[in-house]
C-alpha positions as CSV (number, residue, x, y, z in Angstrom):
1,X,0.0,0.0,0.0
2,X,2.6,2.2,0.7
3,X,4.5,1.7,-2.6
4,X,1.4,2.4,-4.5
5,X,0.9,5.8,-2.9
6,X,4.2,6.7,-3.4
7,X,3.4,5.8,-7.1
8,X,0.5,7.4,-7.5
9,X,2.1,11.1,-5.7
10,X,4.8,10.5,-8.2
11,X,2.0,10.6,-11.4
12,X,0.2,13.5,-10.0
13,X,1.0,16.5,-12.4
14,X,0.5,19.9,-10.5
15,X,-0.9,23.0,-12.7
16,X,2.2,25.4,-13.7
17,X,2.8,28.2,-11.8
18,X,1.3,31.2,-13.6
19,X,3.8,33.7,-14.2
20,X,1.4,36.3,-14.6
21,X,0.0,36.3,-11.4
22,X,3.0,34.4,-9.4
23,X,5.7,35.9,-11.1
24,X,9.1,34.7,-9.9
25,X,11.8,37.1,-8.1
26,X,14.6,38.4,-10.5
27,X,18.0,36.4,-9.9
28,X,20.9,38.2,-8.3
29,X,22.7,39.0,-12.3
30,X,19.0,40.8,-13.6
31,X,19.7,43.6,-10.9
32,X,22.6,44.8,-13.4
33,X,20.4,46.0,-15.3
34,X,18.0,48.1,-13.6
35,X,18.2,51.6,-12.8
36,X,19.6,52.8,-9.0
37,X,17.3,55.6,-7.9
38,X,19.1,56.8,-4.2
39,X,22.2,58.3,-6.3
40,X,19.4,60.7,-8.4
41,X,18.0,62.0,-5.0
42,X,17.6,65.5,-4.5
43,X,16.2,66.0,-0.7
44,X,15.6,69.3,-0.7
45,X,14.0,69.3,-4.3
46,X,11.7,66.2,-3.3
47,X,11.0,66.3,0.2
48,X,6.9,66.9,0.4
49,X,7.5,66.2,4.6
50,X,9.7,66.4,7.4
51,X,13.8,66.1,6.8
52,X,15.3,64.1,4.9
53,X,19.2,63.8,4.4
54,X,21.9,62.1,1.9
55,X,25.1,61.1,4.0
56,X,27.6,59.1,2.1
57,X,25.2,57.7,-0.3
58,X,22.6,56.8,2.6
59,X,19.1,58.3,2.8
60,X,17.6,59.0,6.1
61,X,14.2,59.9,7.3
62,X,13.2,61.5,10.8
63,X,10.2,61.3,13.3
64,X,8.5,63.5,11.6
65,X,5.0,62.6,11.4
66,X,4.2,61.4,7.9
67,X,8.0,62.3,6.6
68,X,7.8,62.0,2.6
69,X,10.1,62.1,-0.4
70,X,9.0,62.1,-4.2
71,X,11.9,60.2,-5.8
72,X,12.8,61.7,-9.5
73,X,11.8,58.1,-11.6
74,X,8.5,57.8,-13.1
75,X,7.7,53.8,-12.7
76,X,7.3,51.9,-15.9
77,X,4.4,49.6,-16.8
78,X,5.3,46.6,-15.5
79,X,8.5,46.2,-13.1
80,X,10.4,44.6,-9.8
81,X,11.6,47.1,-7.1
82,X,14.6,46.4,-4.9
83,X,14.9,48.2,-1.8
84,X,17.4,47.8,1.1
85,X,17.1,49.9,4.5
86,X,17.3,49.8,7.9
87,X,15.1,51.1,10.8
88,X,17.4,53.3,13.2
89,X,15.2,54.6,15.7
90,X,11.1,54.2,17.1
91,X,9.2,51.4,15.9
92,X,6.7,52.8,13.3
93,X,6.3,52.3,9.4
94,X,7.3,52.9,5.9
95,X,5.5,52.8,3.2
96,X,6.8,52.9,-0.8
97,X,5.0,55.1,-2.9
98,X,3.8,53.4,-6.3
99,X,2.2,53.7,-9.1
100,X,1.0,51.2,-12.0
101,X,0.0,52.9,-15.3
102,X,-0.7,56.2,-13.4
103,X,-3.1,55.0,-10.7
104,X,-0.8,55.0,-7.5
105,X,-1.0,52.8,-4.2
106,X,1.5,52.0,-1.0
107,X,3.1,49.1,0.3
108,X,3.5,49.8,4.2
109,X,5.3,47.5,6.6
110,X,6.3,47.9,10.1
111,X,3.0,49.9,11.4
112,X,-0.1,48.5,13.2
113,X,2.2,47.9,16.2
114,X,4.9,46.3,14.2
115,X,2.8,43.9,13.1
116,X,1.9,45.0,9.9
117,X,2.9,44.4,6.4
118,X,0.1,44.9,3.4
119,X,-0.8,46.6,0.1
120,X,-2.7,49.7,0.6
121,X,-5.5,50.5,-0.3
122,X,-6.3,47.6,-2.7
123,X,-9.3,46.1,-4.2
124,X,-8.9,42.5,-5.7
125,X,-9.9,41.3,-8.6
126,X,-10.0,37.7,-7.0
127,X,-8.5,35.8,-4.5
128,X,-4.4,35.2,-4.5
129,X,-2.6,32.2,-3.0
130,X,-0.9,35.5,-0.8
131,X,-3.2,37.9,1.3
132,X,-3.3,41.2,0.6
133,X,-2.6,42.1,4.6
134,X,-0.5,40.3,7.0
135,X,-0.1,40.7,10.6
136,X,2.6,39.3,12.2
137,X,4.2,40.4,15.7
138,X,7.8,42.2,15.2
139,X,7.4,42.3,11.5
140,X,10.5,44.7,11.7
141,X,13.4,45.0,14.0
142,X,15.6,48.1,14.7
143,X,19.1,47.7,13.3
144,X,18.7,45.2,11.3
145,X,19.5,45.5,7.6
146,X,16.1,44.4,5.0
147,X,16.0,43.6,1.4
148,X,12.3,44.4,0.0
149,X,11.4,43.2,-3.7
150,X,8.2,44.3,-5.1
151,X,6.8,43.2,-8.0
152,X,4.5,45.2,-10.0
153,X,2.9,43.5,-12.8
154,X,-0.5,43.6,-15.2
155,X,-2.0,41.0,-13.1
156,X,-0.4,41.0,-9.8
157,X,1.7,42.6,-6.9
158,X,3.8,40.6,-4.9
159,X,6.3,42.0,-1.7
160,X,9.1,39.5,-0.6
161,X,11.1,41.1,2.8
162,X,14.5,38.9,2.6
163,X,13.6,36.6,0.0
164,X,10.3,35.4,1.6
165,X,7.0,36.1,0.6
166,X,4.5,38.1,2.2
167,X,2.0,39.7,0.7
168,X,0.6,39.8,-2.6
169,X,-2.9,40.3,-4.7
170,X,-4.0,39.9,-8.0
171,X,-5.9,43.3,-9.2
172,X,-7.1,45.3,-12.0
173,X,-6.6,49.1,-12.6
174,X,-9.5,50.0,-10.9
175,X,-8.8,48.4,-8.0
176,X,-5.6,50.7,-7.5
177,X,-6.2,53.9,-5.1
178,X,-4.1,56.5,-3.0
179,X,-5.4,59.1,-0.2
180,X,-4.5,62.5,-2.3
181,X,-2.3,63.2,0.7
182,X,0.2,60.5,0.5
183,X,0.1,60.8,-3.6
184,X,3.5,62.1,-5.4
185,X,3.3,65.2,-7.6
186,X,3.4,63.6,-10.9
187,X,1.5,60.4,-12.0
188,X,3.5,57.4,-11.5
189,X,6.2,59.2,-9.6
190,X,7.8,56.6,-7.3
191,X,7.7,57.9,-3.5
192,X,8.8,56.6,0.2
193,X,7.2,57.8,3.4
194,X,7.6,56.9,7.3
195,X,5.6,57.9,10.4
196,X,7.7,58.9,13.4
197,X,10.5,56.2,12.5
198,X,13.8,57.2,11.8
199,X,14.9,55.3,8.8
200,X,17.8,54.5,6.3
201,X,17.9,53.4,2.9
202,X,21.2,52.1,1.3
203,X,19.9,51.1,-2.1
204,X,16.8,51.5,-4.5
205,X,16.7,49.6,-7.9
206,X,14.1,49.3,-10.3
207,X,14.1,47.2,-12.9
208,X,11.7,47.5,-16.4
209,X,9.8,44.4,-17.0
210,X,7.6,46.4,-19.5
211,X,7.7,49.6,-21.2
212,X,10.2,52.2,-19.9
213,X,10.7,54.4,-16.6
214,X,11.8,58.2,-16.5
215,X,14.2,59.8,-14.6
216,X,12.9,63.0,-13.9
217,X,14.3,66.6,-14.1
């Protein structure tokens, strides 16, 4: 009996993985290729909030309530975002400003107590194998260096924090939304805020999956 189980497990075919709405983290070599953001950063041309400061290549934020920073890169169609930073001080969130074919929405980790970690504010199309929202004690701890990949597709938006997935949907266009107060000045400008957290970012890479971004003036 147990021979023929192990048979039969061994004939079972499982559906494909849909790259479309799973897509599949770029490998370590496809980051050559995309675009580093942090070097184009202006503070005092795109702070909308609070102080922001460049030290030796590293971006910082303050407690500021609601500190934000329009980035000068207008996001492509379809693309993966790479973002490493630490949290330095308090225990409050940060959210990254994005935008898919000029309708804009956040990813935002590290509020809700440190608990959460979600896609903001979203409206699915149908249900994901991912949830949109997660909640998860110490999502985030101080001093301890992250890597965040988001993936932005047609379909789909995924978030992996250190190579692991966490959250993730699969929705249209109209299902894409952004309070007017957190929203960038230009459509599809990419953007990072944080709530009374001191923060600091050492890298921010986007990579074009389709169409093209636009580093902006």
């Amino acid at each position: 009996g147990g021979k023929e189980a192990v048979r039969l497990l061994a004939e079972i075919k499982l559906p494909a993985v849909d790259p479309a709405t799973n897509p599949v983290p770029p490998a370590e070599t496809a980051w050559a290729n995309a675009v580093q953001v942090l070097p184009l950063v202006d503070t005092a041309k795109g702070r909308q909030n609070g102080n922001w400061h460049m030290n030796g290549g590293v971006l910082r934020s303050d407690k500021s309530m609601w500190a934000r920073l329009a980035l000068p890169y207008s996001l492509p169609e379809e693309y993966d975002l790479r973002l490493t930073f630490v949290r330095a001080d308090n225990n409050d969130c940060l959210l990254v400003v994005l935008a898919r074919r000029g309708r804009p929405f956040i990813f935002s980790i590290g509020g809700a107590n440190n608990m959460g970690c979600s896609f903001e504010t979203i409206k699915e199309s149908r249900r994901d194998i991912l949830p949109t929202k997660l909640s998860r004690p110490g999502v985030l701890s101080n001093n301890q260096r992250y890597q965040l990949v988001i993936q932005v597709r047609n379909k789909c938006l995924r978030a992996h924090l250190n190579g692991k997935p966490m959250v993730g949907c699969q929705v249209e266009d109209p299902g894409l939304s952004l309070a007017p107060e957190l929203q960038t000045p230009r459509p599809n400008q990419l953007g990072l805020a944080t709530w009374n957290s001191v923060y600091e970012f050492y890298s921010l890479d986007v990579l074009p999956v389709t169409g093209e971004g636009e580093v902006l003036k």
